[in-house]
N, C-alpha and C positions, 0 to 999 in steps of 0.2 A: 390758865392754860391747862388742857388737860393732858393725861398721860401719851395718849397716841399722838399730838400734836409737838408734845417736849419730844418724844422717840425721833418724831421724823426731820423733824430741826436737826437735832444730834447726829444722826444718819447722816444729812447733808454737808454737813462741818466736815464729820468722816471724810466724808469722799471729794469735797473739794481739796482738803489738804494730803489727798492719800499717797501722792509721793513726798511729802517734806522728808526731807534728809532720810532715803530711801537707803538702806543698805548699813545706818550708821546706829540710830537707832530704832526701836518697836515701831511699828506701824500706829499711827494714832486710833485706839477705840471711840466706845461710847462711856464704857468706864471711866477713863482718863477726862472726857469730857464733859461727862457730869459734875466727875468730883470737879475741876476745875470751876464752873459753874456755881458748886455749892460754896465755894468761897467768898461769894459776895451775897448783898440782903438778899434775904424769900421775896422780898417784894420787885426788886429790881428784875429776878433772873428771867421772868418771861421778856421781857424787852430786849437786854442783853443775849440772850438767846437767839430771836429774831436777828437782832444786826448784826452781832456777829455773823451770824450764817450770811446774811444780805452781804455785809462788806465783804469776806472770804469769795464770794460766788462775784465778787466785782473786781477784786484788787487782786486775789490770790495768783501768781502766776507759776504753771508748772511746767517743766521740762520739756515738753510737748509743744507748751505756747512758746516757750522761750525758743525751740529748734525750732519752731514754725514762721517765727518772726525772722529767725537768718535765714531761713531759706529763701525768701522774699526780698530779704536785703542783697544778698549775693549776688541776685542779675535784677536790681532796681537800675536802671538807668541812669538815673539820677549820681547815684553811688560809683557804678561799675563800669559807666557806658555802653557803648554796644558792643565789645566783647569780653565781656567781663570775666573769662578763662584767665586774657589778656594779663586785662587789670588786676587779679587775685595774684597771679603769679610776679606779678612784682611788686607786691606791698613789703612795707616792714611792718613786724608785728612787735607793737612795744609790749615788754613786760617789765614793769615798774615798782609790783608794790611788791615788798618784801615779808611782810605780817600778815598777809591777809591769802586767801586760797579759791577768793572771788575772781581774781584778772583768770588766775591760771585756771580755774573751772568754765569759762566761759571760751578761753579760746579752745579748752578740747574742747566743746560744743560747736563752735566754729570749724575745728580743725574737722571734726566730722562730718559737718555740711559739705566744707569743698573737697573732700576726697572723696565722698559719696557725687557730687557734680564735676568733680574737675579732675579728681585727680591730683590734689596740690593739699598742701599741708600749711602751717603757719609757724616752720621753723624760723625761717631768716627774721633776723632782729632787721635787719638793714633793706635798703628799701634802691631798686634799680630804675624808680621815676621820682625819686622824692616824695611816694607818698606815704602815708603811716599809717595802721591803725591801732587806737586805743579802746581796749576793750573792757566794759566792766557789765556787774549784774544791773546796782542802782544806785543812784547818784540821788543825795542829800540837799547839803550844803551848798557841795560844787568845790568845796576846799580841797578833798583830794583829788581832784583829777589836773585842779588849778596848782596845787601844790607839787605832782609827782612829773606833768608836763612842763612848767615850768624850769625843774631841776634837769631833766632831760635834755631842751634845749639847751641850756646856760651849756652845762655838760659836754654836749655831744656838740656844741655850738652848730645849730642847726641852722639853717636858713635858704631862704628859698624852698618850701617846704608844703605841701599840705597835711593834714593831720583830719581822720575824718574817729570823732568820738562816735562809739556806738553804747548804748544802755540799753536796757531792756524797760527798765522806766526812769522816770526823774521828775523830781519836782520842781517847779516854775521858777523860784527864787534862787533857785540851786545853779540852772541854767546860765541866768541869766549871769548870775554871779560868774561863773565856771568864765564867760563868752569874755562879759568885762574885762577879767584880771589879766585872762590869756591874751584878749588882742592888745591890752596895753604893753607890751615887752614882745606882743610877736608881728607887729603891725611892721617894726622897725629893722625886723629880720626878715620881713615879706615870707612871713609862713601863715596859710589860710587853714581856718579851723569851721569844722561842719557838725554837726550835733546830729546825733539821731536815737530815737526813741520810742519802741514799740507804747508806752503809754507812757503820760503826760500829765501829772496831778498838778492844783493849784495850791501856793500856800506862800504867795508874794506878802509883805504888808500892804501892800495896796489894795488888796483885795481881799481883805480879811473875810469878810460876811460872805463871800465865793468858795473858801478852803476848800480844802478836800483833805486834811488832817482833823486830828483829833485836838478844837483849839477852843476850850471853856467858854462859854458865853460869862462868869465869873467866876471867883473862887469862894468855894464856900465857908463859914465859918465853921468849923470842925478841927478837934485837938490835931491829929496828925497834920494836916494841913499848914494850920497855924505852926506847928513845930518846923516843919520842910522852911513855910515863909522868914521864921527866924531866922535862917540862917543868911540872909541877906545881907549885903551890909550895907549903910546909908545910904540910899538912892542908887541903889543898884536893881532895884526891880524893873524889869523889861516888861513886866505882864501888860497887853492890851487886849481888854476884851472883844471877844467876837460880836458882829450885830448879829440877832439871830433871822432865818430866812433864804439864807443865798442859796447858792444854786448846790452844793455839797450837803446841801441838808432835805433836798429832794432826788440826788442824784446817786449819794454812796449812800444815805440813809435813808429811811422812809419818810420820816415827819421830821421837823424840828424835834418839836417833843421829845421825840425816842430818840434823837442823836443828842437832847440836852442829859436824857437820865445815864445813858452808857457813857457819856464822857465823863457827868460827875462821880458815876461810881469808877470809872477807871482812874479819874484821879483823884478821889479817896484812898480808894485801894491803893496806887501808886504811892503818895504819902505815907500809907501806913510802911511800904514794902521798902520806901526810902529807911525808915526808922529801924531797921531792924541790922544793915551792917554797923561794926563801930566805926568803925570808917569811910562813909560811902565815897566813890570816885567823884574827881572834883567837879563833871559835867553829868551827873546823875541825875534824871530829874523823876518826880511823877508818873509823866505819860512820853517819857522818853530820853536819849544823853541828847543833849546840846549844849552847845558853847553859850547862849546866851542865859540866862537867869529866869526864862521864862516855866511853865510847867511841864514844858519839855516838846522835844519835835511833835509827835504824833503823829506817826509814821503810817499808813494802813497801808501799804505798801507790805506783802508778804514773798518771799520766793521760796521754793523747792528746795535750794539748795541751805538757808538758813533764815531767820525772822532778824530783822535789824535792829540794833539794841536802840534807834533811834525811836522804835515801836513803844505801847504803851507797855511799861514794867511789867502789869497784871497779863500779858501774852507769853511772855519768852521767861520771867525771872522765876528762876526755885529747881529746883531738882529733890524729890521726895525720897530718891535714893543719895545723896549727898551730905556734907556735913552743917553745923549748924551756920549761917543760920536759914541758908537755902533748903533744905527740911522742911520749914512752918511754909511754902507756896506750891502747889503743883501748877507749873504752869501749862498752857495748851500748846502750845508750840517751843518747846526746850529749845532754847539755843546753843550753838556751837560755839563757846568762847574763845577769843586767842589768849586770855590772860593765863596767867599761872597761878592766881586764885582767883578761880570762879566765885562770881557773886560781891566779891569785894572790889575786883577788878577786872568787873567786862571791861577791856577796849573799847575805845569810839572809834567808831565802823568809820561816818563819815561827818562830820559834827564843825 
């Protein structure tokens, strides 16, 4: 690759992510994304380069997109009916999670939509049709939305009810999970749950070879690696390889190929970057936290407001101004932790 080709990759990165966490810290350079860059082999970085930039300009969502998608939602039909002034002005607006500063960022983003259309705000928790909404950035797993509505109901002993999720994206498995758990405990309370989703990635087990995460075609044999695998214990490994081919390997990357070398060197690099607290968090993985024992979510899913610690390590982990051992990473997209020691204890977002 040569110089003006690496420039203008690097430029584009820039400006895809040019609001992430706008206000909180620097604006991301070229500087910052080079170095980032030179942390992994000379041989790999033109490829990593490319999809990087490729996934960023497919996944990345900003501020922009994220109010552009409630605008659309606000008088969807589907959601609002036909007067959906109406309908807004008597929703309840749950707020739920107490750790996290995702529910409460997205309903000011909401809350700005309908005063800018209606005139109406999303103070009332309480709802004068029994409807609700749940609002979050992005949805993982499906454990926290299944986990925090869950306790709501029981709580507020709800019923007769609907409840419309909104996300700004989600992944497949997450959903489906999310739909499961809820209609079993709210079928019985006749409270109806609706999902909705400005984007929609794939990462079911059933469709492995489909993904649209970051999921190894295998593991390689390399010390870090091998070290991370120790830690297993008897027949506790989840790992199933990806088949290579499906449709996330022509649609968020370019070639197989190039989405086989960026995965293996993110989850290298990830391994090594496991290696380095003494203590890592118990769902630390690789290429991201999860609760299962695999090499981790693989999240490519980015937003404006923060990178998901579900994402691959080699994105979000290090702070070059920080203490040890976040120092040795400069990552490209610094994360916002909620722990109270960074780096030994990001929190799981959604896991």
């Amino acid at each position: 690759m040569d110089t003006e080709e690496r420039n203008r990759l690097v430029q584009l990165i820039v400006e895809h992510v040019a609001d992430y966490r706008q206000g909180e810290i620097p604006r991301a350079d070229a500087a910052r994304t080079l170095k980032w860059l030179e942390q992994f082999d000379e041989a790999d970085r033109p490829i990593i380069l490319r999809e990087t930039e490729r996934l960023l300009s497919k996944t990345y969502i900003s501020r922009a997109a994220a109010k552009s998608f409630i605008e659309v939602l606000v008088v969807d039909g589907g959601l609002a009916g036909a007067t959906p002034n109406e309908f807004w002005k008597k929703v309840g607006y749950l707020r739920l999670q107490s750790g996290s500063q995702s529910q409460t960022d997205m309903l000011s983003l909401l809350d700005e939509v309908l005063t800018e259309k209606f005139g109406l705000n999303t103070a009332a928790p309480d709802s004068s049709s029994n409807t609700y909404v749940y609002l979050d950035d992005v949805s993982f797993s499906g454990n926290q939305i299944k986990n925090e509505l869950l306790k709501w109901a029981r709580e507020k002993d709800i019923r007769i009810a609907t409840v419309h999720i909104i996300v700004i994206a989600a992944y497949s498995q997450g959903e489906y999970y999310a739909k499961r758990e809820l209609n079993k405990s709210f079928d019985s309370r006749k409270i109806d749950i609706h999902f909705w989703a400005m984007k929609r990635l794939e990462n079911s087990p059933g469709r492995i070879k489909d993904s649209e995460v970051m999921w190894p075609t295998h593991l390689p044999d390399e010390p870090y690696v091998n070290k991370w695998k120790a830690t297993f214990a008897e027949g506790e490994e989840y790992f199933k390889p990806r088949q290579p081919g499906g449709r996330g390997s022509t649609e968020l990357f370019s070639t197989e190929t190039a989405r086989e070398t960026i995965e293996q060197a993110f989850l290298k690099k990830g391994a090594y970057i496991y290696s380095l607290p003494k203590n890592p968090t118990q769902k630390m993985r690789p290429l991201g936290f999860s609760a299962l024992r695999t090499p981790g979510f693989g999240a490519t899913i980015v937003t404006y407001r923060n990178c998901p610690n579900n994402a691959p390590l080699v994105l979000w982990w290090g702070d070059p101004n920080g203490s040890a051992p976040l120092n040795q990473l400069t990552p490209l997209l610094q994360r916002r932790p909620r722990a109270q020691v960074p780096g030994i204890a990001f929190d799981v977002v959604d896991t």
